[in-house]
C-alpha angles and dihedrals in degrees: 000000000000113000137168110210111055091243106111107203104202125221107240081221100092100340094136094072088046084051100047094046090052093047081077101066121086093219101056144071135200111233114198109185138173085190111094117265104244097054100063093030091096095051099045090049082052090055094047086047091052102037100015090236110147102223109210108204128200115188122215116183094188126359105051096136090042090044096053094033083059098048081051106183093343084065105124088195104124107168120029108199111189133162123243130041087246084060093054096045090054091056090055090043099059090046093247092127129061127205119267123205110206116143081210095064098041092049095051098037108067105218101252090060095050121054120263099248090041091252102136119002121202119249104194148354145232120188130227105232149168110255093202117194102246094233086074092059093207122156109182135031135168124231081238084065104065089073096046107120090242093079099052127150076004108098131077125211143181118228111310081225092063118113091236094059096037083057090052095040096054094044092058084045087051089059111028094030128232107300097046083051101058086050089058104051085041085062086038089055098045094046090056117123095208136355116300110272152084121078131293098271088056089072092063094037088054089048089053085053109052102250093110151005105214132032130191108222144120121294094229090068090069083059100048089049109035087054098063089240086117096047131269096285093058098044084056087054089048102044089051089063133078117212117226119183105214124192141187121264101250098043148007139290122314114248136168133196156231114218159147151229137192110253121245094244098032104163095203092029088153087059086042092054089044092060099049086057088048088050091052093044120102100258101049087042089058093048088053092056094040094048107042099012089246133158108245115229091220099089111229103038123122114272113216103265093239082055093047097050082068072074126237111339113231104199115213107243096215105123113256090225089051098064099034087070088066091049088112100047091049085055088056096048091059090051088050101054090035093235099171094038 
């Protein structure tokens, strides 16, 4: 297959034997991803053009743990790149990653974003934040607020189900326990302006229009829109909206991640090693952040311009791993309350 740019996607459709074949080859690395293609090819053409290791990438929408779990230890994958935190748990969980020791990965990741044991490691962040109408003129809010009885039938939401808000959801549980959780998504629900559903960028377009004042959704949305990549109506939605990072009382701001860990049976585990550190280098972390209006991981590093006018970005320090492991019970909790219904 002819390409220009030095990033091979790989057809699913026989794609074991091509792996196998390239696992052999000092110079190359097997890329299995559930993130969409063209949004790691720039920094994976970046990496070839530093080291001159061809990345061989297979995309997998769905099925990554079942994928790599089937080739067993003839797998070639050597790198699984996944997003969520949940995603990358899972990975450890089912023994499919192995630990990596690399002072460069350990001094720009901070702790709570890398698993303990250095298994998978985040790559980048997107926050969940408060899109607030302008005409409110507000500039803070808590996560606690959203449930406070002033903002009834004023608040739009995506699915309670959706991994975005699970994650939300157990992270608040992670920090306030069970039953002061279920009395928050009680006051959420009954502040909604209309039933949970729709995407993120609903939530801006509903504002514009008058159904709601405030919307629960990621912060890389606003970048994608404001900057006319998704089209002139959305960028209308976006830019009639302010962006409040709210946080719990007791901490910072909810992310969650994309990420990636070096397989178990990695074939070329020194070039995947090799590619993590690229990915957590300066340069890759800024191409993260132009490209998807993401938040690096690496502290220090320039925001987009669209991304730093949120304001400065206060991570909670709760570990990732901490409040995946609440993931179920969140999803309980929303069936509980009947928070789609």
């Amino acid at each position: 297959m002819s390409r220009k740019i030095s990033v091979k996607t790989l057809l699913l459709a026989g794609s074991f034997a091509a792996l196998s074949a390239a696992g052999s080859f000092a110079q190359e690395l097997n890329l299995y991803t559930s993130r969409e293609p063209g949004l790691v090819a720039p920094l994976l053409e970046a990496f070839t053009a530093e080291s001159g290791i061809q990345v061989n990438t297979v995309f997998l929408k769905d099925g990554l743990v079942e994928r790599v779990v089937s080739e067993g230890a003839s797998s070639p994958a050597d790198v699984l790149m996944a997003v969520d935190a949940g995603n990358l748990v899972d990975l450890v969980e089912r023994g499919l990653t192995q630990p990596v020791t690399s002072e460069a990965l350990t001094s720009a990741i901070p702790a709570n974003l890398r698993d303990a044991g250095n298994e998978w490691f985040a790559l980048s962040m997107r926050a969940r934040v408060v899109y607030a109408a302008k005409d409110l003129g507000l500039t803070e809010i808590n996560y606690d607020d959203l449930a406070d009885p002033k903002w009834k039938g004023k608040i739009c939401i995506r699915s309670g189900q959706h991994p975005y808000n699970t994650g939300l959801i157990a992270a608040y549980l992670t920090h306030n326990g069970p039953e002061a959780t279920k009395t928050w998504l009680e006051g959420l629900k009954a502040n909604l302006a209309r039933k949970a559903g729709g995407g993120d960028r609903d939530g801006a377009k509903d504002i514009l229009g008058g159904i709601c004042d405030l919307a629960v959704a990621n912060s890389y949305y606003v970048g994608l829109m404001r900057s006319g990549k998704s089209g002139d109506e959305q960028k209308a939605w976006a830019d009639g909206i302010d962006v409040l990072l709210p946080t719990f009382k007791d901490g910072g701001t909810h992310v969650n991640v994309s990420g990636a860990a070096v397989a178990k049976h990695a074939p070329n585990k020194e070039n995947a090693v090799r590619l993590l550190e690229f990915l957590v280098s300066d340069e890759a972390q800024k191409i993260y952040g132009e490209a998807n209006y993401e938040y690096p991981v690496k502290p220090g590093v320039a925001l987009d311009p669209i991304v730093a006018s949120f304001g400065e970005l206060k991570v909670d320090s709760l570990p990732l791993a901490d409040f995946v492991k609440n993931r179920k019970a969140a999803s309980e909790l929303v069936d509980n309350v009947g928070f789609d219904n």
